[in-house]
Each structure stands twice: as C-alpha cells, then as structure tokens.
N, C-alpha and C positions, 0 to 999 in steps of 0.2 A: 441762185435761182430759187424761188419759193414755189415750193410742191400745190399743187391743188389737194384741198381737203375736202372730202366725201363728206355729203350732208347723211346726217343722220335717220335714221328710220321715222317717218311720222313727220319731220321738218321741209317744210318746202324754203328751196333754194331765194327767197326775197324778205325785205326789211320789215314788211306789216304784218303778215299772221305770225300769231302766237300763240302756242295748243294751252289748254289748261286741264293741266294733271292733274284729278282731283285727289291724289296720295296727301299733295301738301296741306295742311291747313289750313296756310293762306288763302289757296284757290279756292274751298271748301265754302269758306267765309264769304268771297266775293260772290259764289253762284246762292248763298244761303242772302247774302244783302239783294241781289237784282231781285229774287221769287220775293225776300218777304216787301222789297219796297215795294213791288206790284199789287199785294196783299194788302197792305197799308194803304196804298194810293189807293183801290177798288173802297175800304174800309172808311174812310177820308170822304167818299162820295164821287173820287173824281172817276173819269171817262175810262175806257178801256186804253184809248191812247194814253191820255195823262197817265195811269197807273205805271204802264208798260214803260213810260217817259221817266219815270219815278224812280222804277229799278234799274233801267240802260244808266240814267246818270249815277245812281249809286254807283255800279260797276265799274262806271268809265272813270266816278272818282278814285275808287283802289286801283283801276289799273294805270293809270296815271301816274298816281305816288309810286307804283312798284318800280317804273319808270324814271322818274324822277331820284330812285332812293334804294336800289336795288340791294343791296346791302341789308336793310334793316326793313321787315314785314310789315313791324311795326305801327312803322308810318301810313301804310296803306289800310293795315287793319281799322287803327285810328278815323281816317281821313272817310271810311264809308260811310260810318254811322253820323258821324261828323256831316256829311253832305245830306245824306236822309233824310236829319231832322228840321235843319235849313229849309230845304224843299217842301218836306210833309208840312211846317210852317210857314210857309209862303202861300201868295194866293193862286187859285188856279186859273187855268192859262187856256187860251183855244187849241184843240187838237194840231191845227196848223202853229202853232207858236210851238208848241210840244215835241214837233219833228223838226222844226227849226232849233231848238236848241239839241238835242240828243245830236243833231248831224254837227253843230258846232262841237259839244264833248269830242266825238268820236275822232273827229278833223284836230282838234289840241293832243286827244292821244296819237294820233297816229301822226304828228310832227311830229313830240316826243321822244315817238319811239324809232323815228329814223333818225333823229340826231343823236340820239344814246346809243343806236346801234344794239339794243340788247340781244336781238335776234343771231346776232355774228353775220350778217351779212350784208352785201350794199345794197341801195334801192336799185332793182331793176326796172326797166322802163315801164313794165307795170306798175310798178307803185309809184313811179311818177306821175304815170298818166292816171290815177287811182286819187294823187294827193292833186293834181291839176283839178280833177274835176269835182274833187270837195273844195276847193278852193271855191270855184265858180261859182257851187250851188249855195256854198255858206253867203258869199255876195250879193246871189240874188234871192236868197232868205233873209236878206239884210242883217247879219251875224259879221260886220264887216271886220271886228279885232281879230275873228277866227280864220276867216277869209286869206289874213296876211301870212300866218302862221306855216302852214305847208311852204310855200315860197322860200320864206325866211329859214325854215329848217333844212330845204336841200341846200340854200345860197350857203350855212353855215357846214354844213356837211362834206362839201365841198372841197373847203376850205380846209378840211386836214389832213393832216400829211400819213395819210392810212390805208389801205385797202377796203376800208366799208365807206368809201365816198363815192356819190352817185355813180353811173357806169358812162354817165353823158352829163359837162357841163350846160346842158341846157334846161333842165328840169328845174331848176327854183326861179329864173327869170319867165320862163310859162306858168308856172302856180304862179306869180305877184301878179302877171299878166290878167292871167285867170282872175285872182282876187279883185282886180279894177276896174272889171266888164261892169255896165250898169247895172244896177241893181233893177228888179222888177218891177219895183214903186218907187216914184219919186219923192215919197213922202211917207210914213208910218205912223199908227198909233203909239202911243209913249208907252214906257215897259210899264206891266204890271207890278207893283210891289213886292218886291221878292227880298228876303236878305242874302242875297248873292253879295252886292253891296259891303256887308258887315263882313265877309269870308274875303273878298277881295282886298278890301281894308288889312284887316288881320296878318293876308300875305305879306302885303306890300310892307309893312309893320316889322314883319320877318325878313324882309330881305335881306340885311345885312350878314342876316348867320346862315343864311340860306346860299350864299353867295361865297360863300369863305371856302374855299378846295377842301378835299375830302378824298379820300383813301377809298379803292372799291376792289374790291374779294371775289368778289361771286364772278362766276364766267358765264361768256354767253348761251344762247341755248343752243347753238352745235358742240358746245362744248371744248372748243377749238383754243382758247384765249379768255385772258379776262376781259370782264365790259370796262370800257376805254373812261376813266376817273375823269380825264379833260374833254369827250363828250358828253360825259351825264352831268360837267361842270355848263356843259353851255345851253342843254336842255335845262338846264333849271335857269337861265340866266333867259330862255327863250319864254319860258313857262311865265316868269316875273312880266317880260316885255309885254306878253301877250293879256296880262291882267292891269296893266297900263294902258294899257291901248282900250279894252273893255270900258275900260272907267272914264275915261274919254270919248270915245266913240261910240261908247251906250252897249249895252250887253252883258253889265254883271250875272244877272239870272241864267243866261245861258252859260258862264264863268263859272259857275258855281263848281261842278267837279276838279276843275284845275285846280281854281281860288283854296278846296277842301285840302287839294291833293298836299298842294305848295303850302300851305298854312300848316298841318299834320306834322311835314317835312323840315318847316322851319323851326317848328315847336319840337319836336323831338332832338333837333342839334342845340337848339338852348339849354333844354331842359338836362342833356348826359351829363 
C-alpha cells in the first residue's frame, strides 16, 4: 500500500502552477528576459500589449525548455534569448494577434508540463478543465496546432502506468473535443511574417537527437521522486508533434517559444 505524501509548504496539490524561487539563477534569468523583453518591445515602438506579448513568450520559451530538459538550465537559459530575438525581429502584430499567440505559448507549456509531470503531481479536474478551456479558446483564436495539444497531453498521460495520470479518463477526449468546436471565423488573414518559421524548421532539424532517451536527475517539486525520464521523453516527442502540426496548419509565430524551447534542447544534446 502506498502512503499519501504531504504536499510541501507553498505547493499547491495540481499539475499546472509552478512557484519560481527567485534563489535560483535560472528563475532570475527568466523574470530578467520577460521585464527586459517588455523594455525592448516598448523600445521596438510596439504597443503595450505587443511589448507585454514580447516578454510572456520569452518566459514561456525558458519555461518550456525547463520542461522539456529539466536536467540541464542550460537549455532554457539558451532558448530565451533565442526566442527574443526572433520576435524583436519579426514584424508587429495586432494587439488581438498578440493575445492569441501568448494564449497558444502558455497552452504548449502547460501541456508540457502535465505530461512531464514536473510538479510531482496529477492533473486534477481543475487543470483539466483549465487545459479544456485553453484548448477551446486557442481554437477559437484560430491557434488550431495549439488547440490539439492539451487533449493530446492528458490522452498521453493517461497512458502511463504511474500515479501522476489524470484522476479521470475523461479529460484529454474533452480538450480534443474542445480543440474541434468551431473556430470563430471561417476564414483569417494570413500570418504576418515572422521567423517562427526558421526556429520551427531548426526543431524539427533536431529531432532526431531530441528524441533519443535521456537520463533525468532532478526530482519533482514536492520533492517526492524523480521527474519521470519516459514522460519528459514524450513531452518532447509531443513538443515536436505540435511544431508539425504548426507548420501545417499555419501558426509558427505563435510556435515560436516551443520552436526556441525544443531547438535549444535539441542543440544542446548534439553539441555534449
């Protein structure tokens, strides 16, 4: 019989939030990328949203890769500035394009991080109904790659033979559900030029070493156990799907923090 473990002080008992300590570094780094990308985007000329759009996807790209690559900072350290400059190089976007992409970042992270489990715990009916209705809203943002994503990560979650698998098979057939509602226009302007494009490319370049198993160390944040090797193997394998699907169904620009995350991640297991 398996003991229940006492969540730790400051940890709330579900699979989505994740506090950030600012002792470490790492986290230092990320809250220094979001402020200066805002800085930069204001500096740039763009809007208040855009700027604010500028620093969420920096963020969302390190938090991403930390996800994706928990083991190694590295990567994530990498992958911010990485996504940055992409962006600060790309062209600007309407404030509604802007929130439509940060809501697709935020929806690839928070698949992510319920199929790596890094939090040490399972998705509770909250963050299903949390990943449901990012599903819907990235759909009817027409973000449709990101859309699939939530679904796809509880359907895979599921599927392991673990105690951080959803608390109800029902949660990744309602997100794909969710992801297929109609979208709110039948039709859309084509994406602005972005090189999300060239980072999605890049990934997908990567996959091969990106895909090959990996040894994982670091334990989750209750502390409880290590993060599970053969779930951060299939979060990265969901990460890939999902900048396939982008590159097909149109959305690299909003791909970009994943594209950065997984590109980072793949380049730093070539390059050891």
């Amino acid at each position: 019989m398996t003991s229940a473990t006492a969540t730790p002080p400051g940890l709330m008992p579900a699979a989505l939030p994740r506090t950030i300590d600012l002792s470490y570094p790492s986290n230092r780094w990320a809250v220094l990328g979001l402020l200066g990308g805002v800085a930069l985007g204001r500096l740039r000329g763009r809007s208040w949203v855009g700027s604010v759009g500028t620093g969420l996807g920096a963020f969302a790209t390190w938090a991403c890769a930390r996800e994706l690559d928990p083991d190694h900072t590295v990567s994530a350290n990498a992958a911010l500035p990485l996504a940055l400059a992409l962006s600060l190089a790309s062209e600007d976007n309407s404030d509604a394009a802007v929130m439509g992409e940060v809501l697709a970042a935020f929806t690839a992270l928070s698949s992510m991080r319920t199929l790596s489990a890094t939090t040490g715990a399972a998705a509770t009916a909250g963050d299903q109904a949390a990943l449901g209705a990012a599903a819907a809203m990235c759909a009817g943002a027409g973000q449709q790659a990101a859309a699939l994503l939530p679904g796809a990560a509880l359907a895979l979650s599921s599927q392991q033979a673990d105690d951080l698998s959803p608390r109800n098979s029902g949660g990744g057939p309602a997100a794909l559900l969710a992801a297929l509602l109609p979208t709110i226009a039948a039709t859309r302007e084509g994406e602005r030029q972005s090189l999300g494009s060239v980072a999605v490319a890049g990934a997908l370049l990567l996959a091969p070493g990106l895909l090959e198993p990996e040894d994982v160390n670091t334990e989750t944040d209750r502390g409880d156990r290590t993060i599970s090797a053969e779930r951060v193997g299939k979060a990265r394998q969901l990460a890939l799907g999902g900048l396939a699907l982008s590159a097909v169904l149109g959305g690299t620009r909003s791909a970009l923090p994943l594209a950065c995350a997984a590109l980072s991640v793949g380049a730093r297991r070539r390059l050891k």
